[in-house]
TORKOL-4160 file (C-alpha; in steps of 0.2 Angstrom, whole numbers, padded with zeros to 4 digits, m for minus):
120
<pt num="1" X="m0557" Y="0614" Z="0050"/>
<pt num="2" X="m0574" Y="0627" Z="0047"/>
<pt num="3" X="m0576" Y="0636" Z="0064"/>
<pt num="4" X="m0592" Y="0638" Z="0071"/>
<pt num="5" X="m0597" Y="0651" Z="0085"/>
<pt num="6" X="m0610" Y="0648" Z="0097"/>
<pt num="7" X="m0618" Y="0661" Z="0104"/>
<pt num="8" X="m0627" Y="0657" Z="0118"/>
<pt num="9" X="m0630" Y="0662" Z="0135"/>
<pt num="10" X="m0634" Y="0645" Z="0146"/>
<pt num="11" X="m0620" Y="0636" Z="0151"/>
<pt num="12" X="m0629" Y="0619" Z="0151"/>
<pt num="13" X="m0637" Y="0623" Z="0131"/>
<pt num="14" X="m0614" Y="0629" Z="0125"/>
<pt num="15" X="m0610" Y="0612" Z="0135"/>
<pt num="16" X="m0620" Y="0601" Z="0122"/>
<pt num="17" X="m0619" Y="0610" Z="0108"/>
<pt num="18" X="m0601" Y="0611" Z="0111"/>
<pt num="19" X="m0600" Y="0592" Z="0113"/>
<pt num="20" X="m0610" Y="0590" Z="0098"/>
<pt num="21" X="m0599" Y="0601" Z="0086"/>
<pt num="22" X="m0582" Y="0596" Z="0093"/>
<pt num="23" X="m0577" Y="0582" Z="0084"/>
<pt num="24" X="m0580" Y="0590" Z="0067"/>
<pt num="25" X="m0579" Y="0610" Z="0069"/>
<pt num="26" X="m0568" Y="0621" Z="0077"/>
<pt num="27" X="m0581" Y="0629" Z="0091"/>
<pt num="28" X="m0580" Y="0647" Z="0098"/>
<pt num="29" X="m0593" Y="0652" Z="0113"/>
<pt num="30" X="m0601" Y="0666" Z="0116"/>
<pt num="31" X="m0611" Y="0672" Z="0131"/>
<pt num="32" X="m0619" Y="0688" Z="0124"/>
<pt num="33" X="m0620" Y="0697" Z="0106"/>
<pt num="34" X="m0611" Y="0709" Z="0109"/>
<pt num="35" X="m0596" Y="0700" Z="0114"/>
<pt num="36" X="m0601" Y="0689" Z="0097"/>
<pt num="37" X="m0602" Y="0704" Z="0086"/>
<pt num="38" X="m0583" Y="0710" Z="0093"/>
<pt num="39" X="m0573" Y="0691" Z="0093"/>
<pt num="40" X="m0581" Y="0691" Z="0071"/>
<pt num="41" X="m0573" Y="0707" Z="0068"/>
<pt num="42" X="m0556" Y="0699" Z="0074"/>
<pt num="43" X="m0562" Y="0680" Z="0067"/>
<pt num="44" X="m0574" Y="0677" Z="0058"/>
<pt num="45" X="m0586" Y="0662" Z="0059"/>
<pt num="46" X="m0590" Y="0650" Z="0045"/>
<pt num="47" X="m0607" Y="0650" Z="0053"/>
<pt num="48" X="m0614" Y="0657" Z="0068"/>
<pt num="49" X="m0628" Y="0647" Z="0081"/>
<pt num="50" X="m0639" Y="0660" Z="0087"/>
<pt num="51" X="m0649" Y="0660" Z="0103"/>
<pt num="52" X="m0664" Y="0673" Z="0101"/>
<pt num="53" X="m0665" Y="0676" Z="0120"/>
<pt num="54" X="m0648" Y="0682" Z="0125"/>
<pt num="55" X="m0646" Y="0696" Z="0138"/>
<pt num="56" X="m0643" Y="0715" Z="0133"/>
<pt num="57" X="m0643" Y="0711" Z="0113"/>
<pt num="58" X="m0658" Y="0699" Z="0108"/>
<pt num="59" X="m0653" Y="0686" Z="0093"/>
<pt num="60" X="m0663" Y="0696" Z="0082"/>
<pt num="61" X="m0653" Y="0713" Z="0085"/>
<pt num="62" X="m0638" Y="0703" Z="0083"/>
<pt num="63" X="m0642" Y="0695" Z="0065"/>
<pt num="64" X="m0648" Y="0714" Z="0061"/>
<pt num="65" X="m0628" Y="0720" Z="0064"/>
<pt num="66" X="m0623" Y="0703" Z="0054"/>
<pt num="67" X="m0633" Y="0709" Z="0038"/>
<pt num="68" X="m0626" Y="0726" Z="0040"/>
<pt num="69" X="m0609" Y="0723" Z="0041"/>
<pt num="70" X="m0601" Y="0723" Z="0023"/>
<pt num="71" X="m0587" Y="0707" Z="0030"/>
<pt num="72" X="m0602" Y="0698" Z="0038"/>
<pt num="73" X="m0617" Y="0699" Z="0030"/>
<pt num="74" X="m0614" Y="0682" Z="0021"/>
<pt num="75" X="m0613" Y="0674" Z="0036"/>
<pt num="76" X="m0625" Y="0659" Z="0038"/>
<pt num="77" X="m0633" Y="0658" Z="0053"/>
<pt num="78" X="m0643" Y="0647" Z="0062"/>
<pt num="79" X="m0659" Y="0652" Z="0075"/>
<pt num="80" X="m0654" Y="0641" Z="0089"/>
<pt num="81" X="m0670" Y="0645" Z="0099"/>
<pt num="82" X="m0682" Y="0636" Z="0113"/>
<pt num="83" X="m0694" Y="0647" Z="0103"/>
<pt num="84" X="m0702" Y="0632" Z="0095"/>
<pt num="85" X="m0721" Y="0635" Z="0096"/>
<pt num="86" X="m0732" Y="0637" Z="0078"/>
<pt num="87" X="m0723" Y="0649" Z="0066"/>
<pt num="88" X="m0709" Y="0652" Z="0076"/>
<pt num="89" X="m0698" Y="0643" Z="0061"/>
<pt num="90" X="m0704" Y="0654" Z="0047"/>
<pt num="91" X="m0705" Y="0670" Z="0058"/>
<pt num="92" X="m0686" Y="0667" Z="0060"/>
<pt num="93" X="m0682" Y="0661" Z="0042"/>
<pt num="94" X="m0693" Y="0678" Z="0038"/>
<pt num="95" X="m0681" Y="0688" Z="0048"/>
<pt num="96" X="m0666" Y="0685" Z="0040"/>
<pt num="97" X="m0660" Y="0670" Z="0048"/>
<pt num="98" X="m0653" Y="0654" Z="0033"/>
<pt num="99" X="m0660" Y="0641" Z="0046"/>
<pt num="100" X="m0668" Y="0636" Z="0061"/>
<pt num="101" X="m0666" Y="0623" Z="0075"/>
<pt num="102" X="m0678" Y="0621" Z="0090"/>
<pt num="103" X="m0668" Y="0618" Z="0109"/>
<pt num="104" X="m0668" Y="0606" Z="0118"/>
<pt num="105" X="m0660" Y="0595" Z="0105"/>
<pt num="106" X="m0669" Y="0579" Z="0104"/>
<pt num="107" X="m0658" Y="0572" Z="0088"/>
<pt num="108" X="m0642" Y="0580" Z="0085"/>
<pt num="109" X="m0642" Y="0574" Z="0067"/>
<pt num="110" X="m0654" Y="0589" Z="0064"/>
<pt num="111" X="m0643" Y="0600" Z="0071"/>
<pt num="112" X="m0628" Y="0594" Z="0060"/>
<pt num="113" X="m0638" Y="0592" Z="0045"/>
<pt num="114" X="m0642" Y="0612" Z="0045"/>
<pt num="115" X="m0624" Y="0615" Z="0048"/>
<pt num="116" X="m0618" Y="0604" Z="0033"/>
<pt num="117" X="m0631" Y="0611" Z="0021"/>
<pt num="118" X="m0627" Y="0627" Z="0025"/>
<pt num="119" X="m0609" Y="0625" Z="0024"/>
<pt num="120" X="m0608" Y="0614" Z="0008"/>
């Protein structure tokens, strides 16, 4: 089973996506980057759901370790963000991130379809 870590610091927003992701991935949570960037080193993700707002490490500095680390740097990974106003979406894409999906989840399929693309 592919195993997918959410990182993502509000319990309410792991709850759902765990729910979501349960019944078809392996799911790993994490509450800030910096524990993310340490639980890869020891196993890695098939994909990794970014929050952009987390404490101490911001989802952007944490894709910016991904790229840079020579085991990671393939990783897709998924801008999992309320940061959903105009040109957020290509902001992120621009950054480095393979995808983007805008919190709160209104349809999960969207959510499942990024995975599945970037997984397949």
């Amino acid at each position: 089973m592919k195993k997918i870590a959410v990182v993502e610091d509000n319990p309410d927003n792991q709850m759902v996506a765990e729910a979501i992701l349960e019944d078809f991935y392996e799911v790993e949570l994490y509450d800030t980057g910096i524990d993310a960037l340490a639980g890869f080193k020891e196993s890695k993700p098939d994909l990794v759901l970014l929050d952009i707002s987390l404490p101490e490490m911001n989802g952007e500095e944490v894709l910016k370790e991904i790229r840079q680390d020579e085991g990671l740097k393939n990783l897709p990974v998924i801008a999992f963000t309320a940061h959903a106003m105009s040109g957020d979406r290509e902001k992120y894409l621009a950054a480095g991130f393979n995808d983007y999906v805008s919190k709160p989840l209104v349809d999960e399929d969207i959510l499942l379809d990024a995975i599945a693309r970037l997984l397949n």
